[in-house]
N, C-alpha and C positions, 0 to 999 in steps of 0.2 A: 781380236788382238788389241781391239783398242782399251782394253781395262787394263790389261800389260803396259803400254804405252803409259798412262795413267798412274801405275804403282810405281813405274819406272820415275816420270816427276815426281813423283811423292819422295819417293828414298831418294834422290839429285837436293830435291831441298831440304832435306832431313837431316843429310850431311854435309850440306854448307851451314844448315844452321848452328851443329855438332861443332863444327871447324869455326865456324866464327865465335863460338863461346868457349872455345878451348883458346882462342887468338886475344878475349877479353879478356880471362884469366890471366893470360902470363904478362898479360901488360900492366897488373895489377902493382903494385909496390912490394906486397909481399904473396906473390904469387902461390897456390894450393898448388904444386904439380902431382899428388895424386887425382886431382880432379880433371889436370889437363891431362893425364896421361889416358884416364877413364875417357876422355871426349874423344881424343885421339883414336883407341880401341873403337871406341862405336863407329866413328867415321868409317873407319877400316873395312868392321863390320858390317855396314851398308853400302861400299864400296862393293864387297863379296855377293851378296845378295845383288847386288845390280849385275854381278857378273854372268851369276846364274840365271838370273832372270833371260841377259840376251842371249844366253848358252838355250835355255829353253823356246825362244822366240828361234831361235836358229836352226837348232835340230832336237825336237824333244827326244828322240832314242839317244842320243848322247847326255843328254840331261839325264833321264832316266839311270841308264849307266853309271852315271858320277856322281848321282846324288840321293839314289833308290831303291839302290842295290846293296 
C-alpha cells in the first residue's frame, strides 16, 4: 500500500498546485476565467480520484462496485 500512499501525495500536490494557479490567475488585472474555471475542474478532478483512491485503500469490493462494474 505504500505506492497508494505515494500516488495519494502526488495528486494532494497536484491539486494545490492546480488551486494555487487558478488563485494567480484571478488575481491578475485582467483575469482568463475560462482558465480558472479549467484549473478549478482539474482540482475537482483530483480531488475525486483521491477519493477513490481511499474508497480503494478501504475496501476494494466497494471500489470494485463503484467503479468497475
Amino acid at each position: 500500500m505504500r505506492d497508494l500512499d505515494l500516488f495519494e501525495q502526488y495528486l494532494l500536490r497536484l491539486r494545490q498546485e492546480c488551486l494555487q494557479l487558478g488563485h494567480g490567475h484571478a488575481l491578475k488585472a485582467e483575469p482568463d476565467l475560462t482558465q480558472i474555471v479549467v484549473l478549478a475542474h482539474e482540482a475537482e478532478l483530483i480531488e475525486r480520484i483521491r477519493g477513490a483512491l481511499k474508497e480503494l485503500e478501504t475496501d476494494s469490493g466497494q471500489f470494485i462496485r463503484s467503479y468497475l462494474t
